[in-house]
Structures are given as structure tokens and as C-alpha cells.
C-alpha positions in Angstrom: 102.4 31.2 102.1 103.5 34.9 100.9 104.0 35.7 104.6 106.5 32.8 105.2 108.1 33.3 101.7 108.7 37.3 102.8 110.2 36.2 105.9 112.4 33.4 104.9 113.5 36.4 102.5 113.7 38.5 105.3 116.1 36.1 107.4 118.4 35.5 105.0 119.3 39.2 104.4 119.4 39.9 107.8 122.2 37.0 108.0 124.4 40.0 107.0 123.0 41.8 110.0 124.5 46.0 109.5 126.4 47.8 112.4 125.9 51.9 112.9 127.7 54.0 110.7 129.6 56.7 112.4 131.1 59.5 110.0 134.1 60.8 112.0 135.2 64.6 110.8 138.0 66.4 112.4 138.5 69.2 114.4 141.6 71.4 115.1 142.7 68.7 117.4 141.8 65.7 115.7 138.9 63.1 116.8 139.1 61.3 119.9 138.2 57.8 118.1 141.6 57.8 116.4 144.8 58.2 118.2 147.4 60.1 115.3 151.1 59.3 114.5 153.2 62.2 114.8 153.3 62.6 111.4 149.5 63.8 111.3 148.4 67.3 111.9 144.7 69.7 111.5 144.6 72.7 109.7 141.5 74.5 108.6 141.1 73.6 104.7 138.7 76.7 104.0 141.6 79.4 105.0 143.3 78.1 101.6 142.1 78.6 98.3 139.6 77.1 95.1 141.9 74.2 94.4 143.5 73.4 96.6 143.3 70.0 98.0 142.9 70.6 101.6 139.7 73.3 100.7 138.3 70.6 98.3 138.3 68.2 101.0 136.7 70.4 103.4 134.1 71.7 100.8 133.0 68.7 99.9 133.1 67.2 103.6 131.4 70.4 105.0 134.0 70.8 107.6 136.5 73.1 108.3 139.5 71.1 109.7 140.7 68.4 107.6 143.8 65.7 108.8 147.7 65.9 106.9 150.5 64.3 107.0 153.2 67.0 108.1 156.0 68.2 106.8 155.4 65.5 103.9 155.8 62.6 106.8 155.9 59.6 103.9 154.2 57.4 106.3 151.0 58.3 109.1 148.7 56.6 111.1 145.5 56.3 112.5 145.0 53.9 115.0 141.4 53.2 116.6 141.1 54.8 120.2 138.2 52.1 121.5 138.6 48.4 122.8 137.5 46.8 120.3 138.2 46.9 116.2 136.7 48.9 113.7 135.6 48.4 110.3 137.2 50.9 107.9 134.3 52.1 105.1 136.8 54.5 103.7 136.9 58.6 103.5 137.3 62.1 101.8 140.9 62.0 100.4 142.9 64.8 98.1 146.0 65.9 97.1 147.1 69.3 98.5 149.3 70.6 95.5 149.0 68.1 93.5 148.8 64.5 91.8 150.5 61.2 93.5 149.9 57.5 94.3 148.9 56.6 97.8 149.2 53.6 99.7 146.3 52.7 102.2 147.2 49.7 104.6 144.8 48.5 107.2 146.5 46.7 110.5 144.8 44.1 113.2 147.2 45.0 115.5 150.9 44.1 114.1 149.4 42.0 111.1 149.0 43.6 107.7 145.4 42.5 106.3 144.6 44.9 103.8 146.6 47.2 101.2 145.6 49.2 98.2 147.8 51.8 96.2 144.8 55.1 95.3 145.7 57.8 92.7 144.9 61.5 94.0 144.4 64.7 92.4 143.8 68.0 94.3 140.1 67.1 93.5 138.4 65.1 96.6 137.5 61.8 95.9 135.8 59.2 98.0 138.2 56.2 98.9 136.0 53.3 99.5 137.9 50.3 101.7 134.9 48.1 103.4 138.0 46.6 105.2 136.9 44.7 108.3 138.3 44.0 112.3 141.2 46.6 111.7 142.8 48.3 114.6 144.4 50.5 112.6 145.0 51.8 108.9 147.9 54.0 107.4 148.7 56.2 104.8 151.6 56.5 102.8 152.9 58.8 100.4 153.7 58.1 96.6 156.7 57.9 94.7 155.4 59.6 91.3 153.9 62.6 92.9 153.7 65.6 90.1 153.1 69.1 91.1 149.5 70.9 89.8 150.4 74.0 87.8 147.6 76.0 89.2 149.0 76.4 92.7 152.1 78.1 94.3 152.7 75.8 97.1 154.4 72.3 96.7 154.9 68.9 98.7 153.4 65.8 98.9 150.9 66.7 101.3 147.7 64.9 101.2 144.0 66.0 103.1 141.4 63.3 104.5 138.0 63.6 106.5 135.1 62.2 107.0 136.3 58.4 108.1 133.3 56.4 107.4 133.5 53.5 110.1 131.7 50.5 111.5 128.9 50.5 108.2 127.4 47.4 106.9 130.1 46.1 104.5 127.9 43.7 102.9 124.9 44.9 102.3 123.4 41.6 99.8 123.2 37.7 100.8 126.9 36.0 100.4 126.8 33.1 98.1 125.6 30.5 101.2 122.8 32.7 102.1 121.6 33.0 98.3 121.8 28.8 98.4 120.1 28.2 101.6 117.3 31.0 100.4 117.1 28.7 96.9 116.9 25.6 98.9 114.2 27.4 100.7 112.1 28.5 98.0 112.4 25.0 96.5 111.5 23.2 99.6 108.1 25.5 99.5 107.6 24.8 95.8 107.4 21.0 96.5 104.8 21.2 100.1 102.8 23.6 97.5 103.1 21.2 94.5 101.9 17.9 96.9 99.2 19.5 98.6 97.7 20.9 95.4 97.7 16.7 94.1 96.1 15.7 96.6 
């Protein structure tokens, strides 16, 4: 009885069966699973200085190059370099000189299917999308971006790396599953409860 409990268990959570993460970092010419806009460039984040957001991004990626947008390009993108789609986890994301509001848009082809604006510091922050089937996502630059004192340079530069793709997005039972595994357990309840009166 435990055994087919733990496996009805078992079933159900596996409904949301998990692909292979894959972590993709950068390197001074970028990553072939993403093909770049023109707008996005590699530079080695630990040449700069405590603070700064393309070091913070490789510090706390543990990588030396780290993606931009160059020359401030307002708009870049990363489109996925396989056949098939790609599920965008999210990634390591900072300011380089200072605060602003992103916007993060994830494409199936020409269709638009998800969009988020994400405040940045020069601080690296994880920005988490669990997006799903995407062939591509963009980046685009804020409109209320506001210098950090601490640092000479200037622009509205931003750093990513470390693009978390293809991991389990849902990682617990969706609602059905949670019914059907209730249903289950119920359905067990009552063989137990008859056989016992007889």
C-alpha cells in the first residue's frame, strides 16, 4: 500500500518532467548558443575596478568576460543559435556606472510572449524569467538611468552572464496534477476502508 502510494506520488511530480540546465558564460567572442545583435560586445569585467558593474558581474559569475550593449545600443539581442527553442531561466545582470530600469522581452520568433521592466544597480543581481519555447530575448535600456557617484565613467551600459537555459521551470505539481494525486489518495482511502469491513 505505501509502495503504490510513493509511486502514485512519484508519477505525478514527474508530470512536470525537468530538462538539463545549461549555464552559458561568455568568452571574449561570445557563446556559440546565442547569435548577438550588433549592439552586443565582450570585454573582460575583472580589468575594471571594485564597483563597477561589469567586475561585479564577473566576480560574482566567476568569469572574466561578461556581454554589453555597446556604445549604449538602447536595444540588443540574443537570439538562440540551435533548431529548436529554449527556455530562458534568467542570468547575472548589473549596471556598469550606474542605476536604470531595464526591459527584458522574450520572442518565439516575431511574437512577443514575455516582457518585464528589472531595476539595476552596479551590484549584480540575479534576474529570474522561467520564460518558456523562446527563440530569442532582448534587452533594452531605461529611460531613468542615474549615474553612481563612486565611479568616473558614465553611460547606460549594462553587464550580463551566466544565461541559465533549458532548467525545470516548474519544479512542484500544477493545480491538475495536485487534483488527480487527491483523487488518487481518495480512491486508496476507500479500497482500504471496504476491505478492512469486510
Amino acid at each position: 500500500m505505501k509502495n503504490m502510494i510513493n509511486t502514485l506520488i512519484l508519477s505525478t511530480i514527474g508530470l512536470s518532467a525537468s530538462a538539463q540546465a545549461i549555464t552559458i558564460s561568455f568568452e571574449q567572442g561570445g557563446n556559440a548558443n546565442f547569435e548577438t545583435s550588433n549592439s552586443v560586445s565582450f570585454l573582460d569585467g575583472t580589468g575594471h575596478s571594485d564597483g563597477i558593474g561589469y567586475k561585479q558581474v564577473a566576480d560574482a559569475t566567476g568569469s572574466d568576460y561578461v556581454a554589453f550593449n555597446t556604445n549604449q545600443a538602447q536595444s540588443s539581442t540574443f537570439t538562440w543559435d540551435n533548431l529548436d527553442t529554449f527556455n530562458l531561466n534568467g542570468f547575472t545582470v548589473a549596471g556598469a556606472w550606474g542605476s536604470q530600469t531595464l526591459t527584458i522581452n522574450g520572442y518565439n520568433g516575431v511574437n512577443l510572449v514575455n516582457t518585464i521592466d528589472f531595476g539595476i544597480t552596479t551590484q549584480a543581481i540575479d534576474f529570474i524569467a522561467n520564460w518558456v519555447d523562446l527563440t530569442s530575448f532582448s534587452i533594452l535600456t531605461g529611460n531613468d538611468y542615474i549615474k553612481s557617484s563612486m565611479h568616473s565613467g558614465n553611460g547606460q551600459h549594462w553587464a550580463i552572464n551566466d544565461v541559465i537555459v533549458n532548467d525545470a521551470v516548474q519544479s512542484v505539481p500544477e493545480p491538475l496534477s495536485i487534483t488527480l494525486l487527491g483523487l488518487g489518495l481518495v480512491g486508496l482511502g476507500f479500497s482500504v476502508t471496504k476491505k478492512r469491513a469486510k
